[in-house]
RODO-2510 file (C-alpha; in nm, 4 decimals, decimal comma):
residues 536
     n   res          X          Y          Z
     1     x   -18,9782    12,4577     9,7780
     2     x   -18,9376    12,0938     9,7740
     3     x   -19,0432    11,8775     9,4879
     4     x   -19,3899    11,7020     9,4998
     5     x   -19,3580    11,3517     9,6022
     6     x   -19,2652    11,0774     9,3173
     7     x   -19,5029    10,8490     9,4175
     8     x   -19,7955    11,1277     9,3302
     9     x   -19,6066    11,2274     9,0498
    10     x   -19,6012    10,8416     8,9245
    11     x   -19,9579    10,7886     9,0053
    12     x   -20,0678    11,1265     8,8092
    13     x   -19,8369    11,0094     8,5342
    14     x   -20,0084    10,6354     8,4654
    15     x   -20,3272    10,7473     8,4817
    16     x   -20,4987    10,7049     8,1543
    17     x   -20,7302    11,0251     8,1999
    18     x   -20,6267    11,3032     7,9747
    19     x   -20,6438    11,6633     8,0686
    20     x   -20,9654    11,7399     7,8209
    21     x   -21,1125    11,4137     8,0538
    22     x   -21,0708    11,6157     8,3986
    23     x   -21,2483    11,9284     8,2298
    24     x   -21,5611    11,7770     8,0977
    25     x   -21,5839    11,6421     8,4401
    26     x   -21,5097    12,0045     8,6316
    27     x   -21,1945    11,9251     8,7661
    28     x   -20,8825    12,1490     8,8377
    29     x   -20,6476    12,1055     8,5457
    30     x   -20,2712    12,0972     8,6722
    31     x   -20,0497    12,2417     8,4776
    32     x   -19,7200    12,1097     8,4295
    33     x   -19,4603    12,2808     8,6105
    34     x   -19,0547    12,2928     8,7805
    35     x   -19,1673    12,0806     9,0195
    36     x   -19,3095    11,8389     8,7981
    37     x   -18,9708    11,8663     8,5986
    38     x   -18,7868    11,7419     8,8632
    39     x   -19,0191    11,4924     8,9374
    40     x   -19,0280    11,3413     8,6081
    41     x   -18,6180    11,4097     8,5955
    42     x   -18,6122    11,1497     8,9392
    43     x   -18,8840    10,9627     8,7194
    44     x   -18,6610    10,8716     8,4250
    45     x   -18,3999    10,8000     8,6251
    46     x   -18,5425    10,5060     8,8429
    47     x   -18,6895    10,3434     8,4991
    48     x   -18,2946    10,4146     8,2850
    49     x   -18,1966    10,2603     8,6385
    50     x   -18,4731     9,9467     8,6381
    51     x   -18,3777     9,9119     8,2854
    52     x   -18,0216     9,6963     8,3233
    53     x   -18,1403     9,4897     8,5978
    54     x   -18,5438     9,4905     8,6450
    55     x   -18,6982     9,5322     8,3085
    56     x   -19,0788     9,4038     8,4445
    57     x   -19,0364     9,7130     8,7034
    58     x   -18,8661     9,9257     8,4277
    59     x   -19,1557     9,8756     8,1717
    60     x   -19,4320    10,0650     8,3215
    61     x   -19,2000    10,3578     8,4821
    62     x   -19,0965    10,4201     8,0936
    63     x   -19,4783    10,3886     8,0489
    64     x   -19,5192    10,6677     8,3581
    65     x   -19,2333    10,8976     8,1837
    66     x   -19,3538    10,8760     7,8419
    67     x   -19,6989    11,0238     7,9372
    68     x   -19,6013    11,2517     8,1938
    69     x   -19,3811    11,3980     7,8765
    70     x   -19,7329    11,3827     7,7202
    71     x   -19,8776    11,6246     7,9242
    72     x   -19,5947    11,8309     7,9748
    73     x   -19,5703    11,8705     7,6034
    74     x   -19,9518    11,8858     7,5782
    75     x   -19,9204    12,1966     7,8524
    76     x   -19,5914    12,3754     7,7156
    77     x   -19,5050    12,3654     7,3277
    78     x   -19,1937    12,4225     7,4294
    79     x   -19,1245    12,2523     7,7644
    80     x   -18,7579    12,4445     7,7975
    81     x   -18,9842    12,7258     7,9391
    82     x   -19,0519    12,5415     8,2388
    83     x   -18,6478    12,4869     8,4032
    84     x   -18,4492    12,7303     8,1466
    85     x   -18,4431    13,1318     8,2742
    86     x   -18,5230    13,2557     7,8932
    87     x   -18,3975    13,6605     7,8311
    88     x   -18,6253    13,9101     7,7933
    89     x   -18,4529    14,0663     7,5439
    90     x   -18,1331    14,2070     7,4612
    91     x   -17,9569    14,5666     7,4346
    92     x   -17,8974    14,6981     7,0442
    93     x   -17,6255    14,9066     6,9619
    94     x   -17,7604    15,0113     6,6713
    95     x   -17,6694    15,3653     6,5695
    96     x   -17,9655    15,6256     6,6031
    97     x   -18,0667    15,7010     6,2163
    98     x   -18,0572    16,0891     6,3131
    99     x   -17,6950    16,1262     6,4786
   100     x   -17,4542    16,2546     6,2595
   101     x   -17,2014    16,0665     6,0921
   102     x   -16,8754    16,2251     6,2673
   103     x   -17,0521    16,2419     6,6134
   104     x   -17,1445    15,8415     6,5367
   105     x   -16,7460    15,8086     6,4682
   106     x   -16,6276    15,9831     6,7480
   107     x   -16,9373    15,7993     7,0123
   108     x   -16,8282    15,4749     6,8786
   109     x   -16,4664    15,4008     6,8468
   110     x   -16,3073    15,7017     7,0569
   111     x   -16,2278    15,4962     7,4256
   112     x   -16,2259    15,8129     7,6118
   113     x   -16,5767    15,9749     7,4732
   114     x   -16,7010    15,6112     7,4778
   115     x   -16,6546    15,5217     7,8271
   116     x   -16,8372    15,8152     7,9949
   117     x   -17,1032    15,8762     7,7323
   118     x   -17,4233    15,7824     7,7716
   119     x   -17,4959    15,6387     7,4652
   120     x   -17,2406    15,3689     7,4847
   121     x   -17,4636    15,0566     7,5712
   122     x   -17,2350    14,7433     7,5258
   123     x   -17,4374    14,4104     7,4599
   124     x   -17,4329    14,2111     7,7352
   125     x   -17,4043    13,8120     7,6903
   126     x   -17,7585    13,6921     7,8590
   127     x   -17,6761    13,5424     8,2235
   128     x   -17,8506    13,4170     8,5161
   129     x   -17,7652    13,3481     8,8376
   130     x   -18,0905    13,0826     8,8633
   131     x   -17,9914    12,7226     8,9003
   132     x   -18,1943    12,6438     8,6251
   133     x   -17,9067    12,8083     8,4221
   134     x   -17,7644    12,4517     8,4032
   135     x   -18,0665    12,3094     8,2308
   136     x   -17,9998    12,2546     7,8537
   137     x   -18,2983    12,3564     7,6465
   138     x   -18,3002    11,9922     7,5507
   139     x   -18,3061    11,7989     7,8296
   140     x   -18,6716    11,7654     7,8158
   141     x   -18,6635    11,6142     7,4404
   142     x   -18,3686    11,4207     7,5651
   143     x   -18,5501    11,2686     7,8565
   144     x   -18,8619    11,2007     7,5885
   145     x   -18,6518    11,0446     7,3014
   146     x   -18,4079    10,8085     7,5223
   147     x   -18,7366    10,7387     7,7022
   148     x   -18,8859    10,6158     7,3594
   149     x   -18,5971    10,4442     7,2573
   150     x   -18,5364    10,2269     7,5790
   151     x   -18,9177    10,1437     7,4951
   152     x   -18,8801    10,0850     7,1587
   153     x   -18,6120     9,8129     7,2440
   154     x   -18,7875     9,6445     7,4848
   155     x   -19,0764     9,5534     7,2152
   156     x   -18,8274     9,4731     6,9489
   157     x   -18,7210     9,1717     7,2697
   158     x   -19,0742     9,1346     7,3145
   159     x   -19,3679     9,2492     7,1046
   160     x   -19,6058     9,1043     7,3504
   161     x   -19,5413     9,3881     7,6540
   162     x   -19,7082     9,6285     7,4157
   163     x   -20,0688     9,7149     7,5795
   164     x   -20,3701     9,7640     7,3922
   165     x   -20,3601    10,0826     7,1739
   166     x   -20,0321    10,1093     7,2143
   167     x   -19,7830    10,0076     6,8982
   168     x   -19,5975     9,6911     6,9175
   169     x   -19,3359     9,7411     6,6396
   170     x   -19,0241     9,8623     6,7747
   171     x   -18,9685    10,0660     6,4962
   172     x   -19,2433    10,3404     6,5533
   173     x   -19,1339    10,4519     6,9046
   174     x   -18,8030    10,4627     6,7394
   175     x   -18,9120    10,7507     6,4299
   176     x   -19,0803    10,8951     6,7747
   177     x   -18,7666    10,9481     6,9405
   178     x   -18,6005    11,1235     6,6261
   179     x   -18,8693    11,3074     6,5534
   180     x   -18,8642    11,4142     6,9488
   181     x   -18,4558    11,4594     6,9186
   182     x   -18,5542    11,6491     6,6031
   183     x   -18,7816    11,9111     6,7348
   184     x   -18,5529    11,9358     7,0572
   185     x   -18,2778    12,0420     6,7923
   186     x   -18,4929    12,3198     6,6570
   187     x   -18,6559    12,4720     6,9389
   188     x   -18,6746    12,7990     6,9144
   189     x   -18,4479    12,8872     7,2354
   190     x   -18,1924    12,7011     7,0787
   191     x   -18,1962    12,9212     6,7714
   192     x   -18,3162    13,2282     6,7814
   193     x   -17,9901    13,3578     6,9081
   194     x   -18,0654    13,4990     7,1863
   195     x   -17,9121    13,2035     7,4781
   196     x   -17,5328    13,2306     7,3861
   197     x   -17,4833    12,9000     7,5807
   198     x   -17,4232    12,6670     7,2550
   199     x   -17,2982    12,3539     7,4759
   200     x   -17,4049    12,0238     7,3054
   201     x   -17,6645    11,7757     7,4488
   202     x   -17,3945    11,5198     7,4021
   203     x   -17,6292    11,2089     7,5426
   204     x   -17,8917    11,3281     7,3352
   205     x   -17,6608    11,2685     7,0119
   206     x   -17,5383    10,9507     7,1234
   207     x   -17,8577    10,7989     7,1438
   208     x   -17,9710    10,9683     6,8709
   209     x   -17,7262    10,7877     6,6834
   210     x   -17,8050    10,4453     6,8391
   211     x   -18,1619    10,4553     6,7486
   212     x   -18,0787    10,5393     6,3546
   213     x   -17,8488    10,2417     6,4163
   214     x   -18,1586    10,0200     6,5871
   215     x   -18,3440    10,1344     6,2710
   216     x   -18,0415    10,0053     6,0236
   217     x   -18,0490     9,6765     6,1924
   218     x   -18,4478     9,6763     6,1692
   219     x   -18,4025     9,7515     5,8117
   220     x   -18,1281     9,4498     5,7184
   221     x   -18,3472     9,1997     5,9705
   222     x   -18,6769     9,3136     5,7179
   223     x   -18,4851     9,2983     5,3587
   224     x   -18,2938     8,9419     5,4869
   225     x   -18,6777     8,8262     5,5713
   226     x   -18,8539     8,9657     5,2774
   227     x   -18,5785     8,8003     5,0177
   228     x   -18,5711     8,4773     5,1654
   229     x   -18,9582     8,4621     5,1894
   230     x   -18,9438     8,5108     4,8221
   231     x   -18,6835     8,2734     4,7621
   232     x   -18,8888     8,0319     4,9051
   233     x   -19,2051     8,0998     4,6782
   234     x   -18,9800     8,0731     4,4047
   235     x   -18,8840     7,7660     4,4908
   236     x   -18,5220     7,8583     4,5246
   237     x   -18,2703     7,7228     4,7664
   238     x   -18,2986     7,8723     5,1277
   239     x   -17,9581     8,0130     5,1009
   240     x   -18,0344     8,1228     4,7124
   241     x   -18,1913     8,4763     4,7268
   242     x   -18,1577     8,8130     4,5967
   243     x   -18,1460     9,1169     4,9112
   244     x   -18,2998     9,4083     4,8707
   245     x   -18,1389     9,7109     5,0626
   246     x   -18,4020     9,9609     5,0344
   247     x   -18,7105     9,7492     5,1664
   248     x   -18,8570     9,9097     5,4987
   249     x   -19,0439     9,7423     5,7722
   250     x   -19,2408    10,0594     5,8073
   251     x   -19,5082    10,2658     5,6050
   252     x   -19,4099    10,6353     5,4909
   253     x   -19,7626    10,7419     5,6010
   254     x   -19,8041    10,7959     5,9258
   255     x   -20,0649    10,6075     6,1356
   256     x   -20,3407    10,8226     6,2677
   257     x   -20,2614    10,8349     6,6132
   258     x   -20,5723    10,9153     6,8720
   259     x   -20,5506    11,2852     7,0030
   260     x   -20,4793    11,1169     7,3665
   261     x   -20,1639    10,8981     7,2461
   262     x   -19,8306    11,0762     7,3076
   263     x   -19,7455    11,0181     6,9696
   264     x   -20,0393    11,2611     6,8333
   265     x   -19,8739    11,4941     7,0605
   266     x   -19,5212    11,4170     6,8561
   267     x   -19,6248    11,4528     6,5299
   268     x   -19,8284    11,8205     6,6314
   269     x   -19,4915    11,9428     6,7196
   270     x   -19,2278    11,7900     6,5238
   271     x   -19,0801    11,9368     6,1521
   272     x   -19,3420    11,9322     5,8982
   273     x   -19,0629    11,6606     5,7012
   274     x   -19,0900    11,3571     5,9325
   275     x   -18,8444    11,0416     5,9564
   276     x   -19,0503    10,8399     5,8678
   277     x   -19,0607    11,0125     5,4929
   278     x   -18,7202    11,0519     5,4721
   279     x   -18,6100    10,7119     5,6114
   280     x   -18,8244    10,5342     5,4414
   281     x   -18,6580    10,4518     5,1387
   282     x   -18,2874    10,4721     5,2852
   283     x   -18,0816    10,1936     5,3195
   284     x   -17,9096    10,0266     5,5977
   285     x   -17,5984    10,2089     5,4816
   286     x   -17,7454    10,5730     5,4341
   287     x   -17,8687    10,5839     5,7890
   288     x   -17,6008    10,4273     5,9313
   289     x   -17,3827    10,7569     5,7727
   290     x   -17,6542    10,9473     5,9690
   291     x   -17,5645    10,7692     6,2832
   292     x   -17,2257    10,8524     6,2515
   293     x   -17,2984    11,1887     6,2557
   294     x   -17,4484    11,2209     6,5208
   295     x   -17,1792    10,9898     6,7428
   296     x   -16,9101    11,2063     6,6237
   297     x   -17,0706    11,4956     6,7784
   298     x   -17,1690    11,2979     7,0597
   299     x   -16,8161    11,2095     7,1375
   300     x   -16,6724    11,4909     7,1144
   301     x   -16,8586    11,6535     7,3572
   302     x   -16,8629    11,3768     7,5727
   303     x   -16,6634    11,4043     7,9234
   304     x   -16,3628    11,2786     7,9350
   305     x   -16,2700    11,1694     8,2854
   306     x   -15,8878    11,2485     8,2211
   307     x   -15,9568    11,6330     8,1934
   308     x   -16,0477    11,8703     8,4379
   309     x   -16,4033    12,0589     8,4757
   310     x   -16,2687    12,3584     8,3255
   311     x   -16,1709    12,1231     8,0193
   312     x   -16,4812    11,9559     7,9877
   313     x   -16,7632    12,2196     7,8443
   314     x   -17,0191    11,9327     7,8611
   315     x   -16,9149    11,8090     8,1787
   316     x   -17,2170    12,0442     8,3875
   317     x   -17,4722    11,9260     8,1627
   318     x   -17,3732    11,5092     8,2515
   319     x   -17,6237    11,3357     8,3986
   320     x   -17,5112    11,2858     8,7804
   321     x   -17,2065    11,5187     8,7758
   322     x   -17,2057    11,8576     8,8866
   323     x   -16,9508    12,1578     8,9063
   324     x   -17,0145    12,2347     9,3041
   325     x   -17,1937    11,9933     9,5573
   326     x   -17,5301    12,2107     9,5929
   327     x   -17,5222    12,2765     9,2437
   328     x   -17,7976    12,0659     9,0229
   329     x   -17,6639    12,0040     8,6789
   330     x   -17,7266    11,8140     8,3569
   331     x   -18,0724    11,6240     8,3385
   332     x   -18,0548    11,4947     8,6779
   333     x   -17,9273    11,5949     9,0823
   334     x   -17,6483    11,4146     9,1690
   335     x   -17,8726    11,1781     9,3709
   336     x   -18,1020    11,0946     9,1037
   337     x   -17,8601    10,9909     8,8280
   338     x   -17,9123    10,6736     8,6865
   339     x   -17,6085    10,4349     8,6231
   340     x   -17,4361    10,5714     8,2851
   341     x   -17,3794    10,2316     8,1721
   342     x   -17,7923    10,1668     8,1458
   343     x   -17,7151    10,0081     7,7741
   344     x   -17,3841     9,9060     7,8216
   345     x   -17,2525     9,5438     7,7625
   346     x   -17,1714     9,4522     8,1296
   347     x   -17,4146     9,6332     8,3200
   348     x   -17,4175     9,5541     8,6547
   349     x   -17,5013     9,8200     9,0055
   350     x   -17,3037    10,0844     9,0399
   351     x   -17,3050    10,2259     9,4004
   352     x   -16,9949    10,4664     9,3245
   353     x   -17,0579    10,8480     9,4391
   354     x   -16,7786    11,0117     9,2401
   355     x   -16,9503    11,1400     8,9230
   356     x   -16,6512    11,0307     8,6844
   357     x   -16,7113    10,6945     8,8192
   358     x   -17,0672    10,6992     8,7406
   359     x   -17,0009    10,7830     8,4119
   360     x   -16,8241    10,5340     8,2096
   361     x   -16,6842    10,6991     7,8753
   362     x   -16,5043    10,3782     7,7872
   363     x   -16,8656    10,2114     7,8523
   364     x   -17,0308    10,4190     7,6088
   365     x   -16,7457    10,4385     7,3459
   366     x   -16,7614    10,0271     7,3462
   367     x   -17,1732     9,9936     7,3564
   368     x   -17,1500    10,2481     7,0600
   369     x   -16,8719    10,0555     6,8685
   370     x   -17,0810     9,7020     6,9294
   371     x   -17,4038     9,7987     6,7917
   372     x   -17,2425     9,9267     6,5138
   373     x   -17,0215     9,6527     6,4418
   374     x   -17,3804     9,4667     6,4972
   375     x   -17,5182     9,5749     6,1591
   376     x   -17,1919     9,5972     5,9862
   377     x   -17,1479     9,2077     6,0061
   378     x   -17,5278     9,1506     5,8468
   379     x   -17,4961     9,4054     5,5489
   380     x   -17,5049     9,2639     5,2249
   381     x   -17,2569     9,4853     5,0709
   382     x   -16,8956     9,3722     5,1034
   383     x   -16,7682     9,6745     5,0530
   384     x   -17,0260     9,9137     5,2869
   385     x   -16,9515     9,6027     5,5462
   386     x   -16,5177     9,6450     5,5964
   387     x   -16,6449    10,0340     5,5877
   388     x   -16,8332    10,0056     5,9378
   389     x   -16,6089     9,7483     6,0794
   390     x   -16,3262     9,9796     6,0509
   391     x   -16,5001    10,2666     6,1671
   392     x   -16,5877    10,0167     6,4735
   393     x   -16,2397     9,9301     6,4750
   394     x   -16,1356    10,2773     6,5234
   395     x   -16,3768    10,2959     6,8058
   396     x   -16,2561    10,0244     6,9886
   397     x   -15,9055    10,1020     6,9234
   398     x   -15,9608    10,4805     7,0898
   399     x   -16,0369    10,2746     7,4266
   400     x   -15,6883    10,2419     7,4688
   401     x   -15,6401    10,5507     7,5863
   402     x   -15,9520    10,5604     7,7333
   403     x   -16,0444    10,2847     7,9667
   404     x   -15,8636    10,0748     8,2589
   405     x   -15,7211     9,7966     7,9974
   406     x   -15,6579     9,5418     8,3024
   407     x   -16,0503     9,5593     8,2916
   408     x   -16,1362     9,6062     7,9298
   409     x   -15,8303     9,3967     7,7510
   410     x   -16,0281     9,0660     7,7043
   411     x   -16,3865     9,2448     7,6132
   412     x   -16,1284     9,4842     7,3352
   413     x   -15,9359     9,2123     7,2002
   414     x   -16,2292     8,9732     7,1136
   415     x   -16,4340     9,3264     6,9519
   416     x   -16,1414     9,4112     6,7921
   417     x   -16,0839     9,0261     6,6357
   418     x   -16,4667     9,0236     6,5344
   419     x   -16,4354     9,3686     6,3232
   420     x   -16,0675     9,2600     6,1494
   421     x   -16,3081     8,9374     6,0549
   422     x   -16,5577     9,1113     5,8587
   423     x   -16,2723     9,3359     5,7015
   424     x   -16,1318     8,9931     5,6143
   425     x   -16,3911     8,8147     5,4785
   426     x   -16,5268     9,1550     5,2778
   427     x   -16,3653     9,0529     4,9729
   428     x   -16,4024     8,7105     4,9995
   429     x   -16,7245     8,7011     4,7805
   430     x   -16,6160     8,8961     4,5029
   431     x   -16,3219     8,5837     4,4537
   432     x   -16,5790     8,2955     4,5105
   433     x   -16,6703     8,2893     4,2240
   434     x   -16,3613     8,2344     4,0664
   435     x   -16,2582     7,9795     4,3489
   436     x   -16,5052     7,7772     4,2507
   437     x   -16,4531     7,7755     3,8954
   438     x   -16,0771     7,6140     4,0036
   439     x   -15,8924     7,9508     3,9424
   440     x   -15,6659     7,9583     4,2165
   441     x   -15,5109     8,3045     4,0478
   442     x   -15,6818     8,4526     4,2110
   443     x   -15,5214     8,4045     4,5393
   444     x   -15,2476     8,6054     4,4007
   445     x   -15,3815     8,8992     4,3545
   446     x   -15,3725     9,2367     4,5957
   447     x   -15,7548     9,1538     4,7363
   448     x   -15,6553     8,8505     4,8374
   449     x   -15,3251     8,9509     5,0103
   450     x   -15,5077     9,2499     5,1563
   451     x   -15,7816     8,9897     5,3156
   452     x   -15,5370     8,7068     5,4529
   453     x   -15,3650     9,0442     5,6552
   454     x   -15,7144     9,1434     5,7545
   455     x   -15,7649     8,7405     5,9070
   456     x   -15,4394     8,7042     5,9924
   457     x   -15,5168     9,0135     6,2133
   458     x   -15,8851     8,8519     6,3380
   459     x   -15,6570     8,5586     6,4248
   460     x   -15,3986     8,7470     6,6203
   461     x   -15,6798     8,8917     6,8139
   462     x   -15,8719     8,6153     6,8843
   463     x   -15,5861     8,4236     7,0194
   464     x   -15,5002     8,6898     7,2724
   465     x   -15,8617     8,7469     7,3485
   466     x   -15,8271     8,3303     7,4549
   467     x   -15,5326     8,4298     7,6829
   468     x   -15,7527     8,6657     7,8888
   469     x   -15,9992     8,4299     7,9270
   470     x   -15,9374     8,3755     8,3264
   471     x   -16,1835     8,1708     8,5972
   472     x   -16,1952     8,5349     8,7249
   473     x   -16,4121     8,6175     8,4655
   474     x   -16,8179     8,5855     8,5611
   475     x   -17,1180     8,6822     8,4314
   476     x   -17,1332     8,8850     8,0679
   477     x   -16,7679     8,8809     8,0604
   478     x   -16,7118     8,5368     8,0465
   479     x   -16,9975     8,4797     7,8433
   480     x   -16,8768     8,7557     7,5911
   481     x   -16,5094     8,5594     7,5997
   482     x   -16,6783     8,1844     7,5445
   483     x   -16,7564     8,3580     7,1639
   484     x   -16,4219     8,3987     7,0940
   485     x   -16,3285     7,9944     6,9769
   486     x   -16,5992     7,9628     6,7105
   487     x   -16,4924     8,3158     6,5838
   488     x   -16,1460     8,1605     6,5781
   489     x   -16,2187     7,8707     6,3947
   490     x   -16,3694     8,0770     6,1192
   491     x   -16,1357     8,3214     6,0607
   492     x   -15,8784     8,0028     6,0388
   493     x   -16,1163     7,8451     5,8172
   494     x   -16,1860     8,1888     5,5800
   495     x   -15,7641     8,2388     5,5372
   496     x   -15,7088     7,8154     5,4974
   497     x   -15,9218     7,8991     5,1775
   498     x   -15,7470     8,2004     5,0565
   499     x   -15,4075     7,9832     5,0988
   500     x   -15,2534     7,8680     4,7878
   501     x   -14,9848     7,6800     4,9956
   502     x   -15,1332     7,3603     5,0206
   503     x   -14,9605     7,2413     5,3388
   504     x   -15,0278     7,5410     5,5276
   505     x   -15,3838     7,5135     5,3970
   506     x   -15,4458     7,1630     5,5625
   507     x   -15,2460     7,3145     5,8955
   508     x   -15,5064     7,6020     5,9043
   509     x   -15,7300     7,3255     5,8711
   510     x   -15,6434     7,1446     6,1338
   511     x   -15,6593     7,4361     6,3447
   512     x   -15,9946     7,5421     6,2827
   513     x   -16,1451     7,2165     6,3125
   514     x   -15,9784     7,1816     6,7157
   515     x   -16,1204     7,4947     6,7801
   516     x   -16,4711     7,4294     6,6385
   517     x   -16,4387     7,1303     6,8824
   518     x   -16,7634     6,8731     6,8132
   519     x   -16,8437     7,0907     6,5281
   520     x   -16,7761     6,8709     6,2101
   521     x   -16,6254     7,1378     5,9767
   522     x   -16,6537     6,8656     5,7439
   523     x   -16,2937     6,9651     5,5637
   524     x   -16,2368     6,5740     5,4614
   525     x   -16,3320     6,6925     5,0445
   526     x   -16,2082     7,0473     5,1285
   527     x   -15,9361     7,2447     4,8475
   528     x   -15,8921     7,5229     4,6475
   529     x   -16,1736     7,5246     4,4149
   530     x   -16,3791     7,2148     4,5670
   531     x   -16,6725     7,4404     4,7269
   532     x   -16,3571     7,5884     4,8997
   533     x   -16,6017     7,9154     4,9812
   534     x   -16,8744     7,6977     5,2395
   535     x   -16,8483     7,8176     5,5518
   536     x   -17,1819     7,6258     5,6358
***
């Protein structure tokens, strides 16, 4: 039986009437079923699609697939029921309380009484031969929570797209989607032990991770805002405050959500300890360790296009890939996929019909690697910041072996010079202050050496990143490469005031200020322990 049409399955979705709504008025309820799945499957991926290059069309399909997930949870608890063949039960081979102990002994372990008797039942593992055998038990919460996250981003761009009654701070469709990847996690087909198929919802970790990390970055833009808005009252200099990591820009109760939002649905369903409780008082840093949980799971089971099928467990359950041409895998049909680089930094059409082209590990590895290496430059913590630059670092270093470099080389280099920045500059702060009281010792000791190697390397970087800059180069490429000369100029700038050696002080100098170009650097007054530290 062929799916229902998407057009019918769109229209049903944005309509605001709610199932109670076609009762009291005597109407046929229609309950969510496998053609509806695949319907909203083909759904999501025309918005994920719509959402690199089309993000007016994009807005109300994520609208249409966040409240057809509605219903469907509204209809099934546990929407897994719908494409995933659950057992009925298993065989026990549990002895009988009355046999005797010796027959037991001989019944069980003895090959030759075993294999004819009729007591030996072996467990079986549970198999199907249904399609829907492919279907993780997750893909609906998968399909939910990236669906709230893409939304969730979108208002954090623009708060005004948000319609009335529905939230227009980024942050609460973003607790959604981890409370949604939350009860996806714990459903009870997943562990009540009877499905033996333990392969990992890798995408579902992934951007599990990324929306702890949008919720880091929320929680450093909030604490930057709050300080300096106190600052201010105080009558202290703008660039004169005190940060506090452990403000949050949302409440630990949760809003009382209408029983016809989506996220009334949510919080019926999700683990009685939200979030929202638990996030609430974390800092930037302690869900950022959260995040990195969940990538390193996500990467691991992540395809890698180098290795066979056979070598890729996860590979059946990737959107648009599948183990035999007929065969419907992952969250999508081969035909519906939607481009795998949907959040990446260069996204652009992708027409390609080979799954592993589709799919872009080295795409997701360096979207991952950015966002982090986002937050870890806007931490206040000098220490927590070279942390998540080197972890970023590491990232971006692993692409190596992962991605065409003729393609990725520039994009690497200049990612690579930003993160050995922020490990350079870490300890800069903890020697300012002895800078500026003229104790130039301090540029002989360890923490210093250790940060002129860490700019030296942001330097090294930087300068081959300029080499790769080409007129080939269009688009988000060469607008990611035309970054790299003011990032130059103040790494020069940073390691010309960690140099004790005056003449190579004034050369680094010199060097920053031609590649700051019309920028006045203003290094006329500039020395060791003359406001040496200013970067303004």
């Amino acid at each position: 039986m062929s799916p229902k049409p998407l057009s019918s399955a769109i229209s049903r979705a944005t309509s605001t009437s709610t199932a109670s709504d076609a009762s009291s008025k005597g109407k046929a309820v229609h309950s969510a079923d496998y053609e509806d799945w695949e319907n909203l499957k083909e759904l999501f991926a025309r918005a994920a699609e719509r959402y690199d290059d089309d993000i007016p069309e994009a807005i109300p399909l994520l609208r249409a697939v966040i409240r057809e997930c509605h219903r469907f949870l509204v209809d099934h608890p546990d929407p897994s029921v719908v494409y995933v063949d659950h057992p009925r039960g298993r065989n026990s081979r549990s002895p009988d309380a009355i046999t005797p102990t010796d027959e037991r002994l001989t019944r069980d372990w003895s090959d030759a009484d075993s294999a004819g008797s009729s007591h030996w039942l072996p467990r079986k593992r549970t198999t199907t031969s249904s399609p829907r055998h492919t279907e993780l038990p997750t893909a609906f919460h998968a399909i939910f929570g990236i669906s709230l996250f893409l939304m969730g981003n979108l208002v954090a761009q623009d708060p005004s797209i948000a319609l009335p009654g529905e939230p227009d701070a980024p942050s609460t469709y973003w607790l959604a989607a981890l409370d949604v990847f939350e009860t996806g996690e714990n459903l009870p087909s997943r562990v009540d032990g009877e499905i033996l198929d333990t392969t990992e919802d890798w995408r579902m970790a992934i951007v599990w991770g990324r929306t702890l990390v949008c919720l880091a970055d929320e929680k450093v833009t909030y604490n930057m805002k709050m300080a300096k808005t106190q600052a201010e009252a105080s009558s202290a200099s703008a660039n004169d405050y005190c940060y506090y990591p452990s403000g949050s820009p949302f409440s630990m109760s949760e809003p009382q959500w209408p029983a016809s939002s989506p996220f009334h649905a949510i919080a019926q369903f999700r683990p009685p300890v939200t979030r929202r409780m638990s996030l609430y008082s974390a800092s930037a840093h302690d869900i950022m360790v959260l995040a990195m949980d969940q990538f390193s799971r996500g990467i691991f089971h992540m395809p890698h296009p180098h290795y066979s099928h056979t070598h890729n467990p996860s590979f059946i359950h990737t959107p648009g890939t599948s183990s035999s041409p007929s065969q419907t895998s992952g969250y999508f049909s081969g035909s519906q996929a939607p481009p795998s680089h949907y959040a990446s930094p260069y996204a652009q059409s992708s027409t390609a019909n080979d799954p592993l082209v589709m799919f872009s590990r080295p795409k997701e590895l360096f979207t991952i690697a950015s966002e982090v290496l986002g937050v870890a430059e806007r931490l206040s913590s000098g220490a927590q910041r070279h942390y998540w630059a080197s972890w970023a670092d590491s990232v971006f270093n692993q692409m190596k072996n992962e991605a065409d470099m003729d393609a990725w080389r520039g994009p690497i280099l200049c990612a690579r010079g930003r993160c050995w920045l922020v490990m350079g500059s870490a300890p800069v702060e903890e020697m300012e202050a002895a800078l500026e009281a003229g104790d130039v010792e301090v540029l002989h000791s360890s923490e210093a050496e250790e940060a002129r190697e860490g700019l030296a390397m942001a330097i090294s970087f930087f300068e081959r990143a300029k080499g790769q800059l080409t007129p080939a180069l269009v688009g988000a490429q060469a607008a990611q490469m035309e970054d790299v000369s003011p990032l130059l100029a103040e790494a020069l700038l940073v390691l010309a005031n960690l140099t004790a050696d005056e003449n190579k002080r004034e050369e680094l100098y010199t060097r920053a200020q031609t590649e700051a170009g019309e920028v006045d650097l203003d290094l006329g007054t500039r020395g060791v322990g003359d406001d040496a530290m200013d970067l303004s």
